[in-house]
C-alpha positions as CSV (number, residue, x, y, z in Angstrom):
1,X,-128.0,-269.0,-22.7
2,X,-124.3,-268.5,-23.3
3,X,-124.8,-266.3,-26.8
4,X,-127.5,-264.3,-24.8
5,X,-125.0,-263.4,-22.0
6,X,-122.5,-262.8,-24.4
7,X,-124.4,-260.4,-26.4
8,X,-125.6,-259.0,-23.0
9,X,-122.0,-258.4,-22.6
10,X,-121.5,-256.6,-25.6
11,X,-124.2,-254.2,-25.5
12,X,-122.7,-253.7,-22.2
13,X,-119.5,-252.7,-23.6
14,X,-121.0,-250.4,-26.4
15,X,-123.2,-248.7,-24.2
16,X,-120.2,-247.5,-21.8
17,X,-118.2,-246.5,-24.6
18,X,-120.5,-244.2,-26.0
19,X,-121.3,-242.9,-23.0
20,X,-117.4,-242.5,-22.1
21,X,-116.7,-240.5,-26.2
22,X,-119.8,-238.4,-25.3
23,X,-118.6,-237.5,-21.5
24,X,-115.4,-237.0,-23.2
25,X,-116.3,-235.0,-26.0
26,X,-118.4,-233.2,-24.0
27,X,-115.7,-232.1,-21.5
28,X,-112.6,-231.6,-24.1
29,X,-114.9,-228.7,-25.4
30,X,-114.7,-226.7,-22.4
31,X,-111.1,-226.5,-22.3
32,X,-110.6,-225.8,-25.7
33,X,-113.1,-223.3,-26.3
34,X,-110.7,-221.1,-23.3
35,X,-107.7,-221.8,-25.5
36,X,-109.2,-220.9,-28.9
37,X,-110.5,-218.0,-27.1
38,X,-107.4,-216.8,-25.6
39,X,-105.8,-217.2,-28.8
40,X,-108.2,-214.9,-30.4
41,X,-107.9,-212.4,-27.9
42,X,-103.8,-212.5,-28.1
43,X,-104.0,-212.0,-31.7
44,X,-106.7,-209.4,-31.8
45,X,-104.0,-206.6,-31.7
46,X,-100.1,-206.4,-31.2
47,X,-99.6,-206.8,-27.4
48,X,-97.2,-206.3,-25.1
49,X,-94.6,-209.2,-24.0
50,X,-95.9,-209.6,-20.8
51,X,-99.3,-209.9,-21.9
52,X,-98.5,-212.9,-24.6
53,X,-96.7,-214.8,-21.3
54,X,-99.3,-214.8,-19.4
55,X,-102.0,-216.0,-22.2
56,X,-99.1,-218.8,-23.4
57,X,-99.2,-219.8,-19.0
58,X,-103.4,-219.8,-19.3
59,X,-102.7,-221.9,-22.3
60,X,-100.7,-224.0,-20.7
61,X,-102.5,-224.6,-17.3
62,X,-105.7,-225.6,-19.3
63,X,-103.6,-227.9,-21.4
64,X,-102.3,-229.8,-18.2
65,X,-105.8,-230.1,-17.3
66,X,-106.6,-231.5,-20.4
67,X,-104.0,-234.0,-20.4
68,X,-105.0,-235.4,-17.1
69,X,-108.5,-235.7,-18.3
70,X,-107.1,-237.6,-21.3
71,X,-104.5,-239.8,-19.2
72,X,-108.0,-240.8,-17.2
73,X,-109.7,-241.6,-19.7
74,X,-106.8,-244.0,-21.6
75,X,-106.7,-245.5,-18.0
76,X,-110.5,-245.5,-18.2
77,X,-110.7,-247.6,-21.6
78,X,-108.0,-250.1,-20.9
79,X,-110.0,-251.1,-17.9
80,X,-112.8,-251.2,-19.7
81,X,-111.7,-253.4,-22.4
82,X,-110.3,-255.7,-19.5
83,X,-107.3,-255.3,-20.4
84,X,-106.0,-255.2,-16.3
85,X,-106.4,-258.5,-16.4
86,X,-105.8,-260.4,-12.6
87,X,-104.8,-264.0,-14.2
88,X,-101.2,-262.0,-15.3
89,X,-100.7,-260.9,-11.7
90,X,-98.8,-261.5,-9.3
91,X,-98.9,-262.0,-5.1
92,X,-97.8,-257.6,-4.6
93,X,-97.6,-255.9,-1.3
94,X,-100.5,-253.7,-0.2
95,X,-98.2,-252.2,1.9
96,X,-95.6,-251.3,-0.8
97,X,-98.7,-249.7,-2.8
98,X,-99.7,-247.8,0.4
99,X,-96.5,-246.6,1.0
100,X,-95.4,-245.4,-2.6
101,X,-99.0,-244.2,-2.9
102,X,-98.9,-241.5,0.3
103,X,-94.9,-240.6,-0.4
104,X,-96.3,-239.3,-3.8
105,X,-99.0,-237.1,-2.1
106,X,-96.3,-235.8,0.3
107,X,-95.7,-232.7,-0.8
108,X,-98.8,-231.9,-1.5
109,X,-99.9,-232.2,2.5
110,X,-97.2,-230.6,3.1
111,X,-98.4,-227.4,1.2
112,X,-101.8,-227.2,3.3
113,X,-100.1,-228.9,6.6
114,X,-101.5,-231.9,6.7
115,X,-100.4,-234.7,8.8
116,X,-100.4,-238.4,7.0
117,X,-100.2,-241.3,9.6
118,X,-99.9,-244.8,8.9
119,X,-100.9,-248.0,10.6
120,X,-99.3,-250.8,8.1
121,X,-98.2,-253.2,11.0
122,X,-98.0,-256.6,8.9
123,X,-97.1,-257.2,5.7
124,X,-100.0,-258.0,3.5
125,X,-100.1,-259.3,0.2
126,X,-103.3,-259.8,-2.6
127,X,-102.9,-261.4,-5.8
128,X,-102.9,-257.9,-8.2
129,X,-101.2,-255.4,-10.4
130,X,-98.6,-253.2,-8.3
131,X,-99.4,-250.4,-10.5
132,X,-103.1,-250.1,-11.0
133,X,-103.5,-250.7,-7.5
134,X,-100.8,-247.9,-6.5
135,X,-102.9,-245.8,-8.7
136,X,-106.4,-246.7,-7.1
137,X,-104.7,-245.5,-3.5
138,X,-102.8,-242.6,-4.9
139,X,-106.6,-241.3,-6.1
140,X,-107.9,-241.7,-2.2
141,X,-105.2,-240.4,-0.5
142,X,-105.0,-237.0,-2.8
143,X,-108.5,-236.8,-2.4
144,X,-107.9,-237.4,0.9
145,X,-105.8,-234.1,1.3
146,X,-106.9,-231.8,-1.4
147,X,-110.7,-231.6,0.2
148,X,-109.0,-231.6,3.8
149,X,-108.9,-228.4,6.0
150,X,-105.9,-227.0,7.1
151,X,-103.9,-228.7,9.2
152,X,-105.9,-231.4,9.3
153,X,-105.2,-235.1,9.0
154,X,-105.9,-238.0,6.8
155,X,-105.2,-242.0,8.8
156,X,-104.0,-244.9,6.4
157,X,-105.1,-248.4,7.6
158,X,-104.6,-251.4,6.5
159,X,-105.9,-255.0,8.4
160,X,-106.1,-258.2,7.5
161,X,-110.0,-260.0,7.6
162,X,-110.2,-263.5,7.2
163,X,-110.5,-264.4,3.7
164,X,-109.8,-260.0,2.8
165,X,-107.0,-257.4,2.9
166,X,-109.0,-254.2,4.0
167,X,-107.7,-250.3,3.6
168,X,-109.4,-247.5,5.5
169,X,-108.5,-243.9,4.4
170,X,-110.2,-241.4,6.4
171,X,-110.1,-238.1,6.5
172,X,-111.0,-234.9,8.1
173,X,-112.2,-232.9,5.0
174,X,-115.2,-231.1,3.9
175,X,-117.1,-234.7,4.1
176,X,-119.9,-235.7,1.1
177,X,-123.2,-235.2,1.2
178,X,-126.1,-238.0,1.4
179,X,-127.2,-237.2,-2.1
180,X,-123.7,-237.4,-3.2
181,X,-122.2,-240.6,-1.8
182,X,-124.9,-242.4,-4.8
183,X,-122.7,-240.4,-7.5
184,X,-119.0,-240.1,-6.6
185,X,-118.1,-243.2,-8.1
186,X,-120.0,-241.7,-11.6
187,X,-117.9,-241.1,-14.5
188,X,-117.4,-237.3,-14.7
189,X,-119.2,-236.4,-11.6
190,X,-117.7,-233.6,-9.9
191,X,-118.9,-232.1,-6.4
192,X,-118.4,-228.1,-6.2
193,X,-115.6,-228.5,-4.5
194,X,-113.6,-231.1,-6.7
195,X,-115.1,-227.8,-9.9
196,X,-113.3,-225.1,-7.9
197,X,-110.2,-227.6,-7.3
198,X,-109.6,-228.9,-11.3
199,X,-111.0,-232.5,-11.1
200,X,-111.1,-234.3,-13.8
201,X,-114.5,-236.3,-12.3
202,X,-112.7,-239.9,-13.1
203,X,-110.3,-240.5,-10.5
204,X,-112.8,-242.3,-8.0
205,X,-114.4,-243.5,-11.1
206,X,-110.6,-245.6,-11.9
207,X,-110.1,-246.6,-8.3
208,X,-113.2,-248.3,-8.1
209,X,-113.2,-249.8,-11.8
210,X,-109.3,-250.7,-10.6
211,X,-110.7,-252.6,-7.3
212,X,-113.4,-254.5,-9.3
213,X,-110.8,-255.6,-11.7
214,X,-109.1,-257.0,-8.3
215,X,-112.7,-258.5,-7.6
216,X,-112.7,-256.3,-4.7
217,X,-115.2,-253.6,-3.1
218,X,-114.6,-249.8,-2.5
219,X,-117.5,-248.5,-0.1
220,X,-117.5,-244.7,1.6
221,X,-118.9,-243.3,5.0
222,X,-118.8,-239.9,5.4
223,X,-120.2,-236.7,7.5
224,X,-120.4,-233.1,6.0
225,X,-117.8,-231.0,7.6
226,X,-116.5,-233.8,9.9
227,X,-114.5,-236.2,7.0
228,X,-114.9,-239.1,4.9
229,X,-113.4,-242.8,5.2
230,X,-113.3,-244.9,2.0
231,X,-113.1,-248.4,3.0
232,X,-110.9,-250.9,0.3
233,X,-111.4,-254.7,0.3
234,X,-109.7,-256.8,-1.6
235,X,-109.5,-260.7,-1.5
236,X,-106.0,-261.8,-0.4
């Protein structure tokens, strides 16, 4: 019984690390393909300054994509090896997360006026790790306002449910499809839209692997063209 679930376990593991180095490998190629490539080109012939900036700003752009897909992974396999481990945490705020989590994403609403609101009347606390669960929110409420319209908004709640601390995030974006609510959460699964914006395809992949870790749920309702709301709970 035990050494069966154990070795369960263990194939477990080993399967999702081979599928995380082939998603991995897979999408590292991309990106470096377009820098060898613009290398090539640049050396082809003697060109002008101007032209050798702005290859050395493509080559950089894809480089800062690259290292968020690499940060996302790292975060990725330390969740995978358990290593965000609830038994070292401590009682945090949700509140505190919330807040540090939407100041970050400030400027970016700003850029495509977008109005954040909060509703964090009582102070609420779970057992958890401040960071990875800042992290988790800072992943819903960019997402929140990078697939928004303009001037739209995106509403922050946070309530307290008998035995659960519960964050809404809602939105009034480009919504998700039926056929795509099954596969957000997938590791590497882009949308269209999330392709055209730079995603690296793990961000809702880490918040959910973040709330499990906090033995929590992460669920999503949602309406093309009217918005989404990803709903958080997490035992307090």
């Amino acid at each position: 019984g035990k050494f069966n679930s154990l070795l369960a376990r263990l194939q477990k593991a080993f399967e999702a690390e081979k599928h995380l180095i082939a998603g991995a490998a897979h999408e590292l190629k991309t990106p470096l393909a377009v820098i060898r490539a613009e290398c090539d080109i640049s050396l082809q012939r003697r060109r002008d300054p101007e032209e050798y900036t702005s290859s050395l700003k493509e080559i950089r752009l894809v480089c800062e994509a690259m290292l968020r897909q690499i940060n996302g992974l790292l975060t990725l396999a330390r969740l995978d090896s358990g290593m965000l481990s609830i038994s070292t945490s401590q009682k945090i705020s949700l509140n505190n997360c919330l807040e540090d989590a939407a100041s970050l994403v400030k400027p970016l609403a700003k850029k495509s006026a977008i109005t954040i609101t909060k509703q964090l009347t009582e102070e609420i606390t779970v057992p958890g790790n401040k960071e990875s669960l800042t992290e988790a929110f800072l992943n819903l409420i960019e997402n929140a306002v990078k697939y928004n319209r303009r001037n739209g908004s995106v509403d922050i709640r946070l309530k307290s449910q008998e035995e659960h601390a519960e964050v809404s995030i809602r939105d009034t974006g480009i919504g998700i499809s039926e056929e795509e609510m099954e596969r957000i959460f997938s590791r590497f699964y882009r949308s269209d839209a999330a392709r055209s914006m730079g995603g690296t395809g793990l961000g809702l992949s880490i918040t959910r692997a973040i709330v499990q870790a906090h033995q929590g749920e992460i669920t999503v309702t949602s309406k093309k063209a009217e918005g989404s709301s990803f709903k958080v709970r997490i035992p307090s």
